[in-house]
N, C-alpha and C positions, 0 to 999 in steps of 0.2 A: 551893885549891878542894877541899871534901869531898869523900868518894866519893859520895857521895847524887848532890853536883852531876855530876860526871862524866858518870853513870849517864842522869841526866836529859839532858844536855846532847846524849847519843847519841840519846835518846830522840826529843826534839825535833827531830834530823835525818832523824830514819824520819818522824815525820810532815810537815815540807818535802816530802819526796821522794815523800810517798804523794799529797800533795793533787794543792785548787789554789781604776772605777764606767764603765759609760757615764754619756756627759754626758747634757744632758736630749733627752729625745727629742722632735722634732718629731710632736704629733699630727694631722697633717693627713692620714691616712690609717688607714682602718680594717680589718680583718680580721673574718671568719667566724668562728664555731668550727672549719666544718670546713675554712674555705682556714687556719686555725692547726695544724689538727690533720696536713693535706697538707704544710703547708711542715716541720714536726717528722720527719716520717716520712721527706720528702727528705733533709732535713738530716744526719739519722741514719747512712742510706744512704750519702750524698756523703762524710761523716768517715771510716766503713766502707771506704768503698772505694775512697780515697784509698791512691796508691801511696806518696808522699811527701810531706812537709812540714816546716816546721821553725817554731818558739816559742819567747817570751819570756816568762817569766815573774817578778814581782815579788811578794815575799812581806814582810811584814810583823805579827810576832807579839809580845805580850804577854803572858808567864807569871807568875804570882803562884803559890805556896805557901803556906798560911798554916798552924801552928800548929807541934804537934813541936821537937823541940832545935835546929834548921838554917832556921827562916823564912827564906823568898830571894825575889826576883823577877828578872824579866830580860826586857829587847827584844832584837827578834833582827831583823835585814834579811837579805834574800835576794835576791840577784839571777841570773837562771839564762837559760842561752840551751840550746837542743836542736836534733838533727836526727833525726828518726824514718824510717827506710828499710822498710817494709812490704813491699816483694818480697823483698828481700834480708835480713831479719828483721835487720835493723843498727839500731844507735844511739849517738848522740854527746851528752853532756851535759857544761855543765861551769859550776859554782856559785860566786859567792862571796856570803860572808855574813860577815856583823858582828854580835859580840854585845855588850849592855853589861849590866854589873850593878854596881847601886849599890855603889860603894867598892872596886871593882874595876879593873884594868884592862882599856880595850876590845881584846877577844879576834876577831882576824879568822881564816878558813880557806876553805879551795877545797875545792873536791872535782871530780872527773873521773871520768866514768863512758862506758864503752863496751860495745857488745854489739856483736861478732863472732864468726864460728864457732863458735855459741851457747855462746859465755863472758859472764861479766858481769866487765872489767877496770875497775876500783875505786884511786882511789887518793886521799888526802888531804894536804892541809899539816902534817897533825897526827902525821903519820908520815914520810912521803915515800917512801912504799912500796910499788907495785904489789900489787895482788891480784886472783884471779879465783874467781872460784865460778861453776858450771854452770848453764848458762838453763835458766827452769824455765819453764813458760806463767804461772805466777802471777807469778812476776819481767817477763815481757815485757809483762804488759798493764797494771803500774802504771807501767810509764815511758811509756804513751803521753796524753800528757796532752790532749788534742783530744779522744779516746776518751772518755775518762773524761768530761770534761766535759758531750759532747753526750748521751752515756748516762743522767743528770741529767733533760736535756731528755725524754728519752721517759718516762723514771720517774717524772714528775713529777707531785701531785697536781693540780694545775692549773697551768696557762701563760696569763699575762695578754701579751697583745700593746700596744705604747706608744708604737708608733710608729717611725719610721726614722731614721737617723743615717747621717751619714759616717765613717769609721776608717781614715785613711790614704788619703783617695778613692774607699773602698768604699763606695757606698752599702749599708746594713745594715736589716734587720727587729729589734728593739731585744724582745725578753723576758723578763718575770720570772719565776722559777719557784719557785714554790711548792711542795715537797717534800713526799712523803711520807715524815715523821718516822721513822714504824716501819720503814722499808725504807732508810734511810740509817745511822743509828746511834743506839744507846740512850743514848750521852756528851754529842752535840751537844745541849744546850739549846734554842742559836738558830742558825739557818742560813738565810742569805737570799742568791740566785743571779739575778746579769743575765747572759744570753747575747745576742750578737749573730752574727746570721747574715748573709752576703752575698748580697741580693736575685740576683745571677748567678750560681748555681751554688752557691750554696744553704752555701756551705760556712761552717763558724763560723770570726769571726773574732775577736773578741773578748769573754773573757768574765771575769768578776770572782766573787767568793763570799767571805760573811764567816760566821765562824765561831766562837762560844763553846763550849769543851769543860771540863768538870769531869769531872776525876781523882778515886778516891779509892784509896791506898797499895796495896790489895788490886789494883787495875787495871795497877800499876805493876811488882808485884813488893818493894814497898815497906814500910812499919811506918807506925803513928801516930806515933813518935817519928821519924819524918823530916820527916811534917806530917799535916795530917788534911781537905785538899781542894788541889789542885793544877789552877788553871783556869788556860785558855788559849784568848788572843782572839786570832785570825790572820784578816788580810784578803791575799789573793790574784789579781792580775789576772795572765793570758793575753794575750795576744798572740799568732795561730797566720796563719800565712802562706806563700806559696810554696807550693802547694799542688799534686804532681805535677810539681814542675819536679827537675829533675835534681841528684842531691846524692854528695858523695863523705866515706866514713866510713873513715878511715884510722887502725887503732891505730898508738901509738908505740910505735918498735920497743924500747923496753926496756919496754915491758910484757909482751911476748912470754916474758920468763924469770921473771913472777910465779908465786907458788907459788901452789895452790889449798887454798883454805878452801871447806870442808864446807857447805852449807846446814843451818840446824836449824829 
């Protein structure tokens, strides 16, 4: 594998780590603007002020490069489970993912990540290595993925209501959200978002988002002779649950003698 690929391939994990269908929904019931605009606003709050919770999430992306001395492509699966501690400013995550590329062998790795005593302990297959670097607030608020999500919903250019759904027994308030373009990112092309919220308690429970990003080399750190556009289609469903029930975030104790790396 190139170094270009390396590079990218790290690439592609920052964004896993930064993101994130309902079936069809029953329309037998209708909403307001403003009983949508109330339940958004609770919903908001409820994620907010959620002590705990924990999520699943499944990722699935298709990268193309095209031009340059190195043209490549590659699929990638992710599968991630998390536990989010908000009193105790703690987290548990831990990923595995498959990659393939044409002509290649399929390339599998983990990754494990924890936040305790506002450390971030980091560790991969790709190494087998402990690592920690210093919580930072910008570190603490991309790993809460509920957050992130329901933030979407308030930001959002419009919110179409579609009806209710079940998710696990939940009956749900089913959403599409309609983004505002200019206030999520200038890469994304197309981005289109289903949230579903728990009619009790308002809380989200499951949500999905598909996503088209065009790279160009300058965006990357990169040259024309590596390639001269770098897209990337990734769909993303959530799963977020347990909401305020009781959770225990225990590092392993050989993470405890990781050495620390710097934030840059």
């Amino acid at each position: 594998m190139s170094t270009m690929i390396r590079k990218i391939l790290l690439l592609s994990l920052a964004f896993v780590l930064s993101f994130a269908f309902g079936g069809c929904a029953e329309k037998e019931e209708t909403l307001t603007p403003e009983q949508i605009e109330q339940i958004v606003i609770a919903a908001v709050n409820a994620v907010a002020g959620a002590e705990t919770y924990k999520y699943d999430m499944d990722m699935f992306m298709t990268e193309t490069a095209v031009g340059g001395t190195d043209p490549w492509s590659r699929t990638t699966l992710a599968n991630t489970t998390g536990v989010i501690d908000n009193t105790n400013h703690e987290m548990q995550m831990s990923m595995d993912m498959t990659m393939n590329v044409p002509g290649q062998d399929e390339q599998q790795m983990q990754m494990e990540i924890y936040i305790v005593d506002e450390w971030v302990y980091t560790k991969t297959s790709m190494d087998e290595q402990w690592s920690k670097t210093e919580l930072t607030p910008e570190i603490w608020e991309t790993q809460k993925q509920a957050e992130q999500l329901i933030e979407l919903l308030k930001a959002a250019k419009e919110v179409k209501f579609l009806g209710t759904e079940g998710v696990d027994g939940i009956q749900c308030y089913v959403f599409d959200i309609i983004p505002d373009m200019e206030k999520v990112a200038e890469q994304w092309s197309t981005l289109s978002i289903r949230e579903l919220v728990a009619e009790d308690g308002l809380f989200l429970t499951k949500a999905s988002r598909h996503t088209l990003m065009e790279l160009s080399p300058e965006d990357v750190g990169a040259t024309e002779e590596d390639f001269e556009k770098w897209s990337i289609d990734t769909t993303v469903e959530v799963l977020a649950h347990d909401y305020n029930q009781p959770v225990s975030v225990e590092l392993p104790p050989e993470a405890l003698e990781a050495p620390e790396v710097a934030t840059t």
